[in-house]
mmCIF entry with sequence, helices, sheets and N, C-alpha, C, O atoms, coordinates in Angstrom:
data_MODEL
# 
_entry.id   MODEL 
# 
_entity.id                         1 
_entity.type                       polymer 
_entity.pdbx_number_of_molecules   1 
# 
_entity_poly.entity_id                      1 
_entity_poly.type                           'polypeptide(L)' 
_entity_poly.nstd_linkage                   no 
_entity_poly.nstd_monomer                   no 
_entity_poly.pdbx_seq_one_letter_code       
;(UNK)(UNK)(UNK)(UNK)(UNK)(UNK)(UNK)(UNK)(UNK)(UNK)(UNK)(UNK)(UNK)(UNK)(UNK)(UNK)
(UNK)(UNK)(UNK)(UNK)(UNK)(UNK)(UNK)(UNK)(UNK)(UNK)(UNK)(UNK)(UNK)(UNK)(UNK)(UNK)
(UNK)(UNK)(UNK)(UNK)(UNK)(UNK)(UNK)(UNK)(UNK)(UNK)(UNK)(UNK)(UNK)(UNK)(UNK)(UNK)
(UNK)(UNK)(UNK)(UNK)(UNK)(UNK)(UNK)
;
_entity_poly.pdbx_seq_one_letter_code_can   XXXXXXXXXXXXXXXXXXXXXXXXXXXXXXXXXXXXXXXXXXXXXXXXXXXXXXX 
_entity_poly.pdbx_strand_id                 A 
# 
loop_
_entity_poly_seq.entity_id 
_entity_poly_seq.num 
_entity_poly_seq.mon_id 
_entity_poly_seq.hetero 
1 1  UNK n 
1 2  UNK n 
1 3  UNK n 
1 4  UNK n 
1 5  UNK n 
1 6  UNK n 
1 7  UNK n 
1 8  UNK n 
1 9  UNK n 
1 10 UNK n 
1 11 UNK n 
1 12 UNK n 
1 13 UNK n 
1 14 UNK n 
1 15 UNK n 
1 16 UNK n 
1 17 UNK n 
1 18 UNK n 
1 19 UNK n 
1 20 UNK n 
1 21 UNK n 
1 22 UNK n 
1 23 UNK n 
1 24 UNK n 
1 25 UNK n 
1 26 UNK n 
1 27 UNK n 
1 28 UNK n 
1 29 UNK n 
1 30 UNK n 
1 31 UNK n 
1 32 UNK n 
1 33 UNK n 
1 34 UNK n 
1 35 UNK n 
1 36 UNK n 
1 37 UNK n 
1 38 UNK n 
1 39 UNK n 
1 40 UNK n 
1 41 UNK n 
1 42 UNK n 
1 43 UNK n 
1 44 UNK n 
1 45 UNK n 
1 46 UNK n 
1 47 UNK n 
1 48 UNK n 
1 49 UNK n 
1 50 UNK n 
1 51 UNK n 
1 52 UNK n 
1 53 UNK n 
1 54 UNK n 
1 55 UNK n 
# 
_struct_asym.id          A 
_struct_asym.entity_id   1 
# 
loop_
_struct_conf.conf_type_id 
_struct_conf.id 
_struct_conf.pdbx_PDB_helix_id 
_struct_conf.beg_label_comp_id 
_struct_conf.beg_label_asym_id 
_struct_conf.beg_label_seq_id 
_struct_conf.pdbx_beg_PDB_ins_code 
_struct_conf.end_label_comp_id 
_struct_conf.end_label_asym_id 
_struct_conf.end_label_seq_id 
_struct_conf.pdbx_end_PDB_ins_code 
_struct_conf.beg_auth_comp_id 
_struct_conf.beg_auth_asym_id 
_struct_conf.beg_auth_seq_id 
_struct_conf.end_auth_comp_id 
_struct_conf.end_auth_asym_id 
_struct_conf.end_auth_seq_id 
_struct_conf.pdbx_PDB_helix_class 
_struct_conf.details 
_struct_conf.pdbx_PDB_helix_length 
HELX_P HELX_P1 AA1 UNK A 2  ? UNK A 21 ? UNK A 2  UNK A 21 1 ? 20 
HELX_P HELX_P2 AA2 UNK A 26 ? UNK A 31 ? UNK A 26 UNK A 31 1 ? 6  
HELX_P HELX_P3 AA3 UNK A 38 ? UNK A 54 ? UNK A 38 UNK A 54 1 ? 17 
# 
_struct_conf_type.id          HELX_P 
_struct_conf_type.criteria    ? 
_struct_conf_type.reference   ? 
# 
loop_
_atom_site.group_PDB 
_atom_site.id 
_atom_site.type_symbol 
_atom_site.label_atom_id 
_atom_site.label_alt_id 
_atom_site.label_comp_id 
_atom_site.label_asym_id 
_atom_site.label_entity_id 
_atom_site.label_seq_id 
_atom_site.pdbx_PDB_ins_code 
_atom_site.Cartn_x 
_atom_site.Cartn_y 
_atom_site.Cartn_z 
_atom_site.occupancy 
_atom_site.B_iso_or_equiv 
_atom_site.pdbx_formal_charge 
_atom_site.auth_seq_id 
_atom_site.auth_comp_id 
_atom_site.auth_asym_id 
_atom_site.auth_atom_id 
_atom_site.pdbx_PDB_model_num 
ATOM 1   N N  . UNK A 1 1  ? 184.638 132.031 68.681  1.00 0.00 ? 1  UNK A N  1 
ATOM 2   C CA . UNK A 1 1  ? 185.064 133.165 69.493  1.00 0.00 ? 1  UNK A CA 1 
ATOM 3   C C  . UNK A 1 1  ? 184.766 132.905 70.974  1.00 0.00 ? 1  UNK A C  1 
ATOM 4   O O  . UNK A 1 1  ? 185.390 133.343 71.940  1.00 0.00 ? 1  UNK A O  1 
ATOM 5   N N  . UNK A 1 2  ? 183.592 132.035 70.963  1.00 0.00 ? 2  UNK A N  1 
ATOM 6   C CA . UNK A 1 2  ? 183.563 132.129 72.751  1.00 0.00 ? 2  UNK A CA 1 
ATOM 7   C C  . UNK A 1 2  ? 184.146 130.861 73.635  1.00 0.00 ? 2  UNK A C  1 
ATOM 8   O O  . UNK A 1 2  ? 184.106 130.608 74.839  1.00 0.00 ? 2  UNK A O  1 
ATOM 9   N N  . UNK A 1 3  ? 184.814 130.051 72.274  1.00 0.00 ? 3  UNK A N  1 
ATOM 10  C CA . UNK A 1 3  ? 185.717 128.792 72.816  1.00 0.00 ? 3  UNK A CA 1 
ATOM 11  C C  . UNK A 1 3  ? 187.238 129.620 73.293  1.00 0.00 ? 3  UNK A C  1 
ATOM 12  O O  . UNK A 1 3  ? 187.771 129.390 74.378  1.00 0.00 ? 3  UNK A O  1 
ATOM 13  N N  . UNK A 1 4  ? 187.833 130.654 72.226  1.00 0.00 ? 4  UNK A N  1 
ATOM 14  C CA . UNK A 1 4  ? 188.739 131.456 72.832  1.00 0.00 ? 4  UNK A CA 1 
ATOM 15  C C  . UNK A 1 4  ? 188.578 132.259 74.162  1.00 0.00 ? 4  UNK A C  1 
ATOM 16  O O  . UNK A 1 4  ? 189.418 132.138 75.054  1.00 0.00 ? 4  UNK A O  1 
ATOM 17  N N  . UNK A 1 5  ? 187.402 133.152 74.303  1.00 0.00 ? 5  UNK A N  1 
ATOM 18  C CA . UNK A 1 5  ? 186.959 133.675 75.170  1.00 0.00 ? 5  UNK A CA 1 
ATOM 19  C C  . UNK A 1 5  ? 187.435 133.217 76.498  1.00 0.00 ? 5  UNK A C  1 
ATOM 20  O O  . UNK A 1 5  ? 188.325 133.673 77.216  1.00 0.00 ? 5  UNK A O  1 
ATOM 21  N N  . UNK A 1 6  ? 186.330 131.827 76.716  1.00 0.00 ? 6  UNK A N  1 
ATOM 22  C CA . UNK A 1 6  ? 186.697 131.222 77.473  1.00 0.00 ? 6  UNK A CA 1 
ATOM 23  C C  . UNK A 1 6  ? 188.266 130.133 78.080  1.00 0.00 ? 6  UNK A C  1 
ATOM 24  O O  . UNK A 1 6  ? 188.510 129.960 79.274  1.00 0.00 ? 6  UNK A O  1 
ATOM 25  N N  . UNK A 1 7  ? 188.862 129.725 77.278  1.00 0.00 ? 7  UNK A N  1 
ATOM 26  C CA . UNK A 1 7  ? 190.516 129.932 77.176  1.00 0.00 ? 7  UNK A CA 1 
ATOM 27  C C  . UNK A 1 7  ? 190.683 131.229 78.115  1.00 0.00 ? 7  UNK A C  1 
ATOM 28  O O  . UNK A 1 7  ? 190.280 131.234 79.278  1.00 0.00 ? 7  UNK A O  1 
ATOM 29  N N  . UNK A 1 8  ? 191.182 132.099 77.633  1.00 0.00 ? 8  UNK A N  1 
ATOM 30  C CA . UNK A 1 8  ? 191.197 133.430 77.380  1.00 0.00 ? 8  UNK A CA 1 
ATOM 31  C C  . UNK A 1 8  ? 190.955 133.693 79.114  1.00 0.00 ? 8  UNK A C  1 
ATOM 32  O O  . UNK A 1 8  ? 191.869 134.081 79.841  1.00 0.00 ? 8  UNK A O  1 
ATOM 33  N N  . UNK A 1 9  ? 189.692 133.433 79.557  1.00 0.00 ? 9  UNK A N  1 
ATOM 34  C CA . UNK A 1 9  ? 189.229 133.693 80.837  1.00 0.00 ? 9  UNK A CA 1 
ATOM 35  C C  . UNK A 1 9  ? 189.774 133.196 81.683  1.00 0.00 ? 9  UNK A C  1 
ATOM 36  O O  . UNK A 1 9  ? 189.998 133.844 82.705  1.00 0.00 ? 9  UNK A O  1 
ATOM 37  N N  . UNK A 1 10 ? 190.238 131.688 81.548  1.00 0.00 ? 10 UNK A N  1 
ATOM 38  C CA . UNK A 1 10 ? 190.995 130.648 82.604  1.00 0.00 ? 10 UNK A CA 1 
ATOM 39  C C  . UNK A 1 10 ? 192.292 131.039 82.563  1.00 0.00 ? 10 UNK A C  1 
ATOM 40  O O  . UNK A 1 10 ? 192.622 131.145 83.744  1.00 0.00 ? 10 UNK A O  1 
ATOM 41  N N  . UNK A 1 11 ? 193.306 131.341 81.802  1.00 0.00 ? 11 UNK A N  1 
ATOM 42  C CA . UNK A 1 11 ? 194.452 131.724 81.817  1.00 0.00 ? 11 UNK A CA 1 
ATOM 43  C C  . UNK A 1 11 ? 194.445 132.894 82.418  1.00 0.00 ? 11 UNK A C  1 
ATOM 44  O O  . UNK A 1 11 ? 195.101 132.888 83.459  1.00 0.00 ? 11 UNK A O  1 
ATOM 45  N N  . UNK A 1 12 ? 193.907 133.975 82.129  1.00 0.00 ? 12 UNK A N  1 
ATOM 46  C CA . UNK A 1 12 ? 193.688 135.228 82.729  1.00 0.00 ? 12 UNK A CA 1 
ATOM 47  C C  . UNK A 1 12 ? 193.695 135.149 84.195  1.00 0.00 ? 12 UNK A C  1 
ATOM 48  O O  . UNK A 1 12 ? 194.551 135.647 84.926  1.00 0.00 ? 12 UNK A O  1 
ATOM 49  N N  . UNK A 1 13 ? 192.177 134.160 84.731  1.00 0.00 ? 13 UNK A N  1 
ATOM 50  C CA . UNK A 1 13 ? 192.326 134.420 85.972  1.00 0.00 ? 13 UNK A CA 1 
ATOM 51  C C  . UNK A 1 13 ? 193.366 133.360 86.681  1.00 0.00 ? 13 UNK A C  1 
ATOM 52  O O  . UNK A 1 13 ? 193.365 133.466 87.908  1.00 0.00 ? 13 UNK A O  1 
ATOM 53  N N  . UNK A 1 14 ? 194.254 132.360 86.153  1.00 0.00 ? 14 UNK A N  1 
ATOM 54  C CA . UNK A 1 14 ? 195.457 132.159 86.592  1.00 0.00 ? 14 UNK A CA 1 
ATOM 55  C C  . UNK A 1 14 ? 196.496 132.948 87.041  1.00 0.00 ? 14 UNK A C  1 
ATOM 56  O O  . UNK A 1 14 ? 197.186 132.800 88.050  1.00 0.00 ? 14 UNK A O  1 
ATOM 57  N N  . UNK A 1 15 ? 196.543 133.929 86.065  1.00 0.00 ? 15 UNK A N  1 
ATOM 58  C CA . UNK A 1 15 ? 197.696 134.790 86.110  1.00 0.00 ? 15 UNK A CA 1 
ATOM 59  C C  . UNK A 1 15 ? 197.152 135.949 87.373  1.00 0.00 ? 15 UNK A C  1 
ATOM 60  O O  . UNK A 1 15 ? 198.108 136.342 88.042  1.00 0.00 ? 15 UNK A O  1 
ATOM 61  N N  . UNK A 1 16 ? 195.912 136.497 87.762  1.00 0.00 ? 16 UNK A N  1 
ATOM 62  C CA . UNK A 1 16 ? 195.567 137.502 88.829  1.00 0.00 ? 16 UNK A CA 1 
ATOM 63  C C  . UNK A 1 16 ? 195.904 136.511 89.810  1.00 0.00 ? 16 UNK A C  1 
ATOM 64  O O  . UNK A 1 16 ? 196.952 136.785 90.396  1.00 0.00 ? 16 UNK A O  1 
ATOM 65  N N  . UNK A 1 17 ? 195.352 135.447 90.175  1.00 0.00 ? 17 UNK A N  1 
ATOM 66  C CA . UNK A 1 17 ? 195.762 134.697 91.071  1.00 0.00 ? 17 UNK A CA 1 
ATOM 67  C C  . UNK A 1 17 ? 196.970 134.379 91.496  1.00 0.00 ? 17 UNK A C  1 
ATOM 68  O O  . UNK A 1 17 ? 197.208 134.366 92.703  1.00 0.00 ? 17 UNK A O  1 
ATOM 69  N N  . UNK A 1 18 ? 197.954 134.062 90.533  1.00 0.00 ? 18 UNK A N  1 
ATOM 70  C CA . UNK A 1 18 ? 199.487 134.024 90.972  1.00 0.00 ? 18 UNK A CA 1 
ATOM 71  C C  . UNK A 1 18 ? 199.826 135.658 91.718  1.00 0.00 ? 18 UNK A C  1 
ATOM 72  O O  . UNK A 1 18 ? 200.147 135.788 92.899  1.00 0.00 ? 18 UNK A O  1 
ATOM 73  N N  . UNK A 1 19 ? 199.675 136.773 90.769  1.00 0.00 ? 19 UNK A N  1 
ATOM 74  C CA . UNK A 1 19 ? 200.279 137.890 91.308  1.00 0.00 ? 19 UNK A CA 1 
ATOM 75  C C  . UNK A 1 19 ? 199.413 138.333 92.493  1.00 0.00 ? 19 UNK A C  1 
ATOM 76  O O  . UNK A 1 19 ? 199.688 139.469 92.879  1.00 0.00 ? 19 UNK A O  1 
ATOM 77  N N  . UNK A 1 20 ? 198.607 137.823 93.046  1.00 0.00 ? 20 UNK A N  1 
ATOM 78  C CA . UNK A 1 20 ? 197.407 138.373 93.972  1.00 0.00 ? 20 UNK A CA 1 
ATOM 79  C C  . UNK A 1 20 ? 198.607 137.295 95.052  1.00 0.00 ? 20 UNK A C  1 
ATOM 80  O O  . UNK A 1 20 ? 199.064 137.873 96.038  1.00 0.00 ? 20 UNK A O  1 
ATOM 81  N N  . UNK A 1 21 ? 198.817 136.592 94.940  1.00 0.00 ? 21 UNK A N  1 
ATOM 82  C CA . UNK A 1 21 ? 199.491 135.725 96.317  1.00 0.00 ? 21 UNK A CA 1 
ATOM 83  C C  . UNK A 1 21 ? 201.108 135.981 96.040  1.00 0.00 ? 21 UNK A C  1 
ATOM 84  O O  . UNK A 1 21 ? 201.782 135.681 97.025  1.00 0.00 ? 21 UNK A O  1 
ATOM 85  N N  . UNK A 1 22 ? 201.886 136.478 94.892  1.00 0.00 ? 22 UNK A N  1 
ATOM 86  C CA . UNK A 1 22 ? 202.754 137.038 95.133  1.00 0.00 ? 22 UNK A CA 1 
ATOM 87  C C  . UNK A 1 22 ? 202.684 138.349 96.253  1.00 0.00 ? 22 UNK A C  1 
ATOM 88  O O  . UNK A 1 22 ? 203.170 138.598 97.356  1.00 0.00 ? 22 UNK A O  1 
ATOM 89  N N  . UNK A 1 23 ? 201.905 138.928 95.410  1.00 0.00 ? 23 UNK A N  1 
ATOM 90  C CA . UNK A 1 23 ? 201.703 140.589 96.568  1.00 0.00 ? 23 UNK A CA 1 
ATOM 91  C C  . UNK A 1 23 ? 201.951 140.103 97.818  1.00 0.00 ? 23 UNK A C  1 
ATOM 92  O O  . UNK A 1 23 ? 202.969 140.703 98.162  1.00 0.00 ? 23 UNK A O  1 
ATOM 93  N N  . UNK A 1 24 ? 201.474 139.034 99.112  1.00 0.00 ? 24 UNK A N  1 
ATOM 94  C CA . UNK A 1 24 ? 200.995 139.008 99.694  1.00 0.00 ? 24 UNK A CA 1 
ATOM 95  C C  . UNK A 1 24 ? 202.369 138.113 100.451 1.00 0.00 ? 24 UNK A C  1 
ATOM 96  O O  . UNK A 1 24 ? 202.129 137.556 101.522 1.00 0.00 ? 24 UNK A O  1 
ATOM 97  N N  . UNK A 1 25 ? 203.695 138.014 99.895  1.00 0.00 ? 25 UNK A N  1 
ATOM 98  C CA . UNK A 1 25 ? 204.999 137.394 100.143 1.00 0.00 ? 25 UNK A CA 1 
ATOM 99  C C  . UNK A 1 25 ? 205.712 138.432 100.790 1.00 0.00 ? 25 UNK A C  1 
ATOM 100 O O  . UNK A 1 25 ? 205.503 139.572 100.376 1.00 0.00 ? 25 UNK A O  1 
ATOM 101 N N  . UNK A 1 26 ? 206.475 138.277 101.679 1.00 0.00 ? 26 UNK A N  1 
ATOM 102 C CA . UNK A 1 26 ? 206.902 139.479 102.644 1.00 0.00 ? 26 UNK A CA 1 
ATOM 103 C C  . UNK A 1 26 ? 208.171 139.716 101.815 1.00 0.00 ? 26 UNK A C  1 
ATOM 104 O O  . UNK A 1 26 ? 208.643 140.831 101.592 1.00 0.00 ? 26 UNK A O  1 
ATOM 105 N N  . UNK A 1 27 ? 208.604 138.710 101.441 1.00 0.00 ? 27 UNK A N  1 
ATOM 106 C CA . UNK A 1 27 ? 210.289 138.912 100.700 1.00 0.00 ? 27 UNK A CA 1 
ATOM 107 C C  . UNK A 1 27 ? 209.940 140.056 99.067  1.00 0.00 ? 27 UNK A C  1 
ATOM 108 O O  . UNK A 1 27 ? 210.631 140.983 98.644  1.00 0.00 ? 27 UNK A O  1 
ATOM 109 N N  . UNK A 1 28 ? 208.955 139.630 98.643  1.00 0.00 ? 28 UNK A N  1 
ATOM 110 C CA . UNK A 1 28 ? 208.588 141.079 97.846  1.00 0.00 ? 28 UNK A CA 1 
ATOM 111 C C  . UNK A 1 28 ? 208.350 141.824 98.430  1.00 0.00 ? 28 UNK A C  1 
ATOM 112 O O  . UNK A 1 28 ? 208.889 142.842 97.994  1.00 0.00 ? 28 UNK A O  1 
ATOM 113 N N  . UNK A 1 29 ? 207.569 142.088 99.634  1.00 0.00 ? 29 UNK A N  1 
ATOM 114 C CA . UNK A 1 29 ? 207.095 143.170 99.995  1.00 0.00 ? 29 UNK A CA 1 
ATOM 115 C C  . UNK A 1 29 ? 207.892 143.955 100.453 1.00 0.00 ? 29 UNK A C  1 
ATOM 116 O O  . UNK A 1 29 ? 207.601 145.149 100.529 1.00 0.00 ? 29 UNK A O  1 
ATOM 117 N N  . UNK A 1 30 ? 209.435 143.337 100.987 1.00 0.00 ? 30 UNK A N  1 
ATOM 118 C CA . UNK A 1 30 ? 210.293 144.154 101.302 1.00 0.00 ? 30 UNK A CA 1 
ATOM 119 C C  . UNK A 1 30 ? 211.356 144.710 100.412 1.00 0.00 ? 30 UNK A C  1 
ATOM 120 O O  . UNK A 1 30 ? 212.217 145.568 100.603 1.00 0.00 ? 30 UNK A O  1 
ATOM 121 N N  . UNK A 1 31 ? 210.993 143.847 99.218  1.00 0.00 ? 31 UNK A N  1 
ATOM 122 C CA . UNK A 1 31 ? 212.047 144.278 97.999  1.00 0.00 ? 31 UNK A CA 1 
ATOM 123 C C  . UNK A 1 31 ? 211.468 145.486 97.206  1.00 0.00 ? 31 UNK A C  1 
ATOM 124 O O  . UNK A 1 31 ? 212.123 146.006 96.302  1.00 0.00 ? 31 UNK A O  1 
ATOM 125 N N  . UNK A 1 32 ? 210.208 145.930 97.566  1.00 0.00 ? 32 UNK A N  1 
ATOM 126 C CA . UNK A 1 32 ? 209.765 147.096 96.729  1.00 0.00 ? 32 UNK A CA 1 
ATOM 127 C C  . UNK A 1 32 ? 210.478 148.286 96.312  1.00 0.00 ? 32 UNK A C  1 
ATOM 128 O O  . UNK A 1 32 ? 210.677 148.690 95.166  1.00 0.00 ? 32 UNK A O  1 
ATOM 129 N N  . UNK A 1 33 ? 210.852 148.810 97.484  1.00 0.00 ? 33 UNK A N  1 
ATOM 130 C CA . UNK A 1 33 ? 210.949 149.986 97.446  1.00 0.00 ? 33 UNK A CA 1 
ATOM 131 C C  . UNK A 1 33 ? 212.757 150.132 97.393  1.00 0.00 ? 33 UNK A C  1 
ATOM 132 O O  . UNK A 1 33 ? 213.209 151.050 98.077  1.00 0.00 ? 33 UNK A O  1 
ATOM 133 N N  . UNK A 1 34 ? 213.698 149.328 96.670  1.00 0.00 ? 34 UNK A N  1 
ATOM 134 C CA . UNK A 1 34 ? 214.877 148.604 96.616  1.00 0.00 ? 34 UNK A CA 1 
ATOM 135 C C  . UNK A 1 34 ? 214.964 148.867 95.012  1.00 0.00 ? 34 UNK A C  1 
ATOM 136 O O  . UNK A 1 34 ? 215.552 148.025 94.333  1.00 0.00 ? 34 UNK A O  1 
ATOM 137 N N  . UNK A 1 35 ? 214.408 149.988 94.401  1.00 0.00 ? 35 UNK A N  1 
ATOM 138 C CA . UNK A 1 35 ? 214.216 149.427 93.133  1.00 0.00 ? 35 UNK A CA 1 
ATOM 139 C C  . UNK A 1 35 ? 214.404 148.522 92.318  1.00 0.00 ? 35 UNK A C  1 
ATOM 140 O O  . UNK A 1 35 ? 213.219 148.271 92.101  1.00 0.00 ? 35 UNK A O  1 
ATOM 141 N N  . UNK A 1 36 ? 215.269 147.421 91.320  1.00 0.00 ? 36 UNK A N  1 
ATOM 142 C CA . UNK A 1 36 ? 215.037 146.596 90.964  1.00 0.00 ? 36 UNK A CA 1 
ATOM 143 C C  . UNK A 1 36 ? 214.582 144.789 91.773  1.00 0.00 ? 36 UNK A C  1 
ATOM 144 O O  . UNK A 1 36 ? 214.192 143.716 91.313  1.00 0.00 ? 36 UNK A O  1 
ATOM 145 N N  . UNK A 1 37 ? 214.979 145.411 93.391  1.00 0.00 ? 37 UNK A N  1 
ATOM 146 C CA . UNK A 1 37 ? 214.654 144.310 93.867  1.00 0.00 ? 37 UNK A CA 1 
ATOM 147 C C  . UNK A 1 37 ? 213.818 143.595 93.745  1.00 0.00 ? 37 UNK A C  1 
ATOM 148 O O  . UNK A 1 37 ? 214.189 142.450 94.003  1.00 0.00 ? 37 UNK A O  1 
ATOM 149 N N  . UNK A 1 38 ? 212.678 143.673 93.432  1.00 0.00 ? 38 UNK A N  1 
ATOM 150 C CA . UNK A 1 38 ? 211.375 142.617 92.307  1.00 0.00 ? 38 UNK A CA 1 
ATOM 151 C C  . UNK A 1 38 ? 211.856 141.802 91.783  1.00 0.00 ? 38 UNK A C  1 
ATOM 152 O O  . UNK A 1 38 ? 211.831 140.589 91.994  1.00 0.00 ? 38 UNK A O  1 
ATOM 153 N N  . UNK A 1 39 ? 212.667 142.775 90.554  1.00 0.00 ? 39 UNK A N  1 
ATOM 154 C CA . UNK A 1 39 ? 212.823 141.978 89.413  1.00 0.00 ? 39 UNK A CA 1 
ATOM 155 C C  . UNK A 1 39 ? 213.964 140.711 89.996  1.00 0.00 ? 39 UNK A C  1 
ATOM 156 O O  . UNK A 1 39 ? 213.537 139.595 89.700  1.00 0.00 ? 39 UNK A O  1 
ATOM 157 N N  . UNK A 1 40 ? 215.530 140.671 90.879  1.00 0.00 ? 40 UNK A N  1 
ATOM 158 C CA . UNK A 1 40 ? 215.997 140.019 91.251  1.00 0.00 ? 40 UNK A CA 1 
ATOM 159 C C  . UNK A 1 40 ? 215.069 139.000 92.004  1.00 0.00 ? 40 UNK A C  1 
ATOM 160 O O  . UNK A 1 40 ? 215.411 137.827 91.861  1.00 0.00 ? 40 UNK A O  1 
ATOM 161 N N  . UNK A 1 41 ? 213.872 139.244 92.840  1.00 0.00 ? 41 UNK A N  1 
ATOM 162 C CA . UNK A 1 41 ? 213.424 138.351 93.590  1.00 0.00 ? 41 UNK A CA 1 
ATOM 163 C C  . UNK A 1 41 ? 212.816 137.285 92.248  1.00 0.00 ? 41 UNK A C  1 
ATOM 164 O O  . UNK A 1 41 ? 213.337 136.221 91.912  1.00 0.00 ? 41 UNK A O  1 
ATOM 165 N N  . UNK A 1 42 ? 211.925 137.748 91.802  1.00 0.00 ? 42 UNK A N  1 
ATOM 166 C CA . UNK A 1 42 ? 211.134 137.504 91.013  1.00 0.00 ? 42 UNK A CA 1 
ATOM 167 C C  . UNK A 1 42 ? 211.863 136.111 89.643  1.00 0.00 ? 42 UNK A C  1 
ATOM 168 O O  . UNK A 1 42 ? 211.362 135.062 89.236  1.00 0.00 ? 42 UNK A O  1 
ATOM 169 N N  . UNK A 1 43 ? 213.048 136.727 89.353  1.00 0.00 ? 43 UNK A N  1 
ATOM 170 C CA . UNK A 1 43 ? 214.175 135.711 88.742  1.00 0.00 ? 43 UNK A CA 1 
ATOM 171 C C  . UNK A 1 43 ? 214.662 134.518 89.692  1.00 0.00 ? 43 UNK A C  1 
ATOM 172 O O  . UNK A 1 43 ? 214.973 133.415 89.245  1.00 0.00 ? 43 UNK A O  1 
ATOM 173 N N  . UNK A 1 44 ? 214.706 134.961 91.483  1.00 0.00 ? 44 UNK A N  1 
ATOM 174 C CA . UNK A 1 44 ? 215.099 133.863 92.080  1.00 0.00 ? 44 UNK A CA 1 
ATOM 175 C C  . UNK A 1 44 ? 214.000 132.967 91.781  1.00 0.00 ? 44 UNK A C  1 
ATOM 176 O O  . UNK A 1 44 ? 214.343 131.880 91.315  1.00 0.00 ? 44 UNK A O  1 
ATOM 177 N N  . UNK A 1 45 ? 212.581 133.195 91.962  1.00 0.00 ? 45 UNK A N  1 
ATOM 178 C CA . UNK A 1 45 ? 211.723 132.843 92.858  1.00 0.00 ? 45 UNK A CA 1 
ATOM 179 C C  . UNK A 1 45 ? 211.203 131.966 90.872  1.00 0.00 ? 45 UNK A C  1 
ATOM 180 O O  . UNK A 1 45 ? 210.471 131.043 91.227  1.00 0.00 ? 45 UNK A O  1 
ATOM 181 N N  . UNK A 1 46 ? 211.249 131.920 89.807  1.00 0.00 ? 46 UNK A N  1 
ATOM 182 C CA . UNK A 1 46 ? 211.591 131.423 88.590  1.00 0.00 ? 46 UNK A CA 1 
ATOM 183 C C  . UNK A 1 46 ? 212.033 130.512 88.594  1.00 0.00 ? 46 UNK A C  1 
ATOM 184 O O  . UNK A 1 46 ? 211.492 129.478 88.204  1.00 0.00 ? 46 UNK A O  1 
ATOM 185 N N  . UNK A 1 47 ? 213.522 130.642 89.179  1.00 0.00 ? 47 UNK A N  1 
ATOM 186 C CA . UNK A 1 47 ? 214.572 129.685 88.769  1.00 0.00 ? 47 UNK A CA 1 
ATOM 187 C C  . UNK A 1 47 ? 213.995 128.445 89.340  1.00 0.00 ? 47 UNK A C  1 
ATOM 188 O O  . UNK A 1 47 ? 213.771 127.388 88.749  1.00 0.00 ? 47 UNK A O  1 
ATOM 189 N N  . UNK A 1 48 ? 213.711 128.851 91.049  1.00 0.00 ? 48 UNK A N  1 
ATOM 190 C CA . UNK A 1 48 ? 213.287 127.911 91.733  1.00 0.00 ? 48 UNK A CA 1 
ATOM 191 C C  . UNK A 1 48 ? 212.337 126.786 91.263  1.00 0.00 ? 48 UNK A C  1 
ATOM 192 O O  . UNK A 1 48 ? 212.511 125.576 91.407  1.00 0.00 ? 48 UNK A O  1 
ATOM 193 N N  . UNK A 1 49 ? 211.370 127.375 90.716  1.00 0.00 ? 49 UNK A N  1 
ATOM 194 C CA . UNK A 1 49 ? 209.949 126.792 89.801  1.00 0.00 ? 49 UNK A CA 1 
ATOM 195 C C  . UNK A 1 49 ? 210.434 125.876 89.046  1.00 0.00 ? 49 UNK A C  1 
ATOM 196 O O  . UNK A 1 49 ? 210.201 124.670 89.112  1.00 0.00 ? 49 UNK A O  1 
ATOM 197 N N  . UNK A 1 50 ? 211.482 126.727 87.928  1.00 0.00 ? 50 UNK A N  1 
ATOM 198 C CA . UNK A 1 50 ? 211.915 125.476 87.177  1.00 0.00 ? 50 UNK A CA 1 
ATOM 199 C C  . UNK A 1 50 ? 212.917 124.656 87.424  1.00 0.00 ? 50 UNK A C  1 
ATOM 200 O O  . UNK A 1 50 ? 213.128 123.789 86.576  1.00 0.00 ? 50 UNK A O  1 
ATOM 201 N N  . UNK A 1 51 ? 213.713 124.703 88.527  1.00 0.00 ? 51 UNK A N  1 
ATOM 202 C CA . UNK A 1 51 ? 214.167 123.432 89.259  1.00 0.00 ? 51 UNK A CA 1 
ATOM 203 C C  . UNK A 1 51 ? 213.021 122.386 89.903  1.00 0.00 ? 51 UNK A C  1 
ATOM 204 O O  . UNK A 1 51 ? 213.179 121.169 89.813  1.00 0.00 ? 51 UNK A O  1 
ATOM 205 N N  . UNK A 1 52 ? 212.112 122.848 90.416  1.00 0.00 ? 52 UNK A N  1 
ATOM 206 C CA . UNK A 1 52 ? 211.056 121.994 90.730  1.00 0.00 ? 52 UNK A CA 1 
ATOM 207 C C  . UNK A 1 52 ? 210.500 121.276 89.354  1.00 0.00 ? 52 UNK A C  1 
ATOM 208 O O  . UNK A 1 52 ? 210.187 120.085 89.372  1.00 0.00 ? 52 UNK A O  1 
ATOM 209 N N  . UNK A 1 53 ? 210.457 121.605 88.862  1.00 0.00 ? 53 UNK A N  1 
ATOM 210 C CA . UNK A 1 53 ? 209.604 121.116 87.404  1.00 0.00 ? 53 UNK A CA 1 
ATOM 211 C C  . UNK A 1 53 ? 210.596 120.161 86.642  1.00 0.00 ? 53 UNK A C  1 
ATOM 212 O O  . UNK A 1 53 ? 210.357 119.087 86.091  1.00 0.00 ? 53 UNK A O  1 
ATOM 213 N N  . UNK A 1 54 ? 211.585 120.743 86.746  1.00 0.00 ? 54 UNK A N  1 
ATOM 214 C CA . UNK A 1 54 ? 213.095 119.662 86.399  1.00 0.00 ? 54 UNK A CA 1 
ATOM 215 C C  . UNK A 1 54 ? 213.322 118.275 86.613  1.00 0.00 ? 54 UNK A C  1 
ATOM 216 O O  . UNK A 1 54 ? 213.909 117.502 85.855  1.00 0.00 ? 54 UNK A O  1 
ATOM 217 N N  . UNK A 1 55 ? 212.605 117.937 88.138  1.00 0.00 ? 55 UNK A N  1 
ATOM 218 C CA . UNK A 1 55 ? 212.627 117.415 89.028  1.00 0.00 ? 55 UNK A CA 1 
ATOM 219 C C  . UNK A 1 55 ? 214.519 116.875 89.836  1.00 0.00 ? 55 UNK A C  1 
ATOM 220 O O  . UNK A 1 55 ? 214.582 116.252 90.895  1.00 0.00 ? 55 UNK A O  1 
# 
């Protein structure tokens, strides 16, 4: 249980960390209040990732 735990902990604080430096992107910050605009940014800003990873 505390081999998961710890798993568990590192992934976790991966994921606060990504959305903690999303917040902090002006192109979300201006898509907020746009209602679904997030979600469109958020699909660009995806795609992009996995074109990078694609290479």
């Amino acid at each position: 249980k505390e081999e998961h735990n710890r798993s568990h902990r590192k992934v976790r604080a991966r994921v606060e960390h990504t959305f903690a430096r999303l917040k902090t992107w002006k192109i979300l910050r201006d898509c907020r209040p746009k209602g679904d605009g997030v979600h469109h940014a958020m699909l660009g800003i995806a795609r992009l990732h996995n074109h990078t990873l694609a290479g």
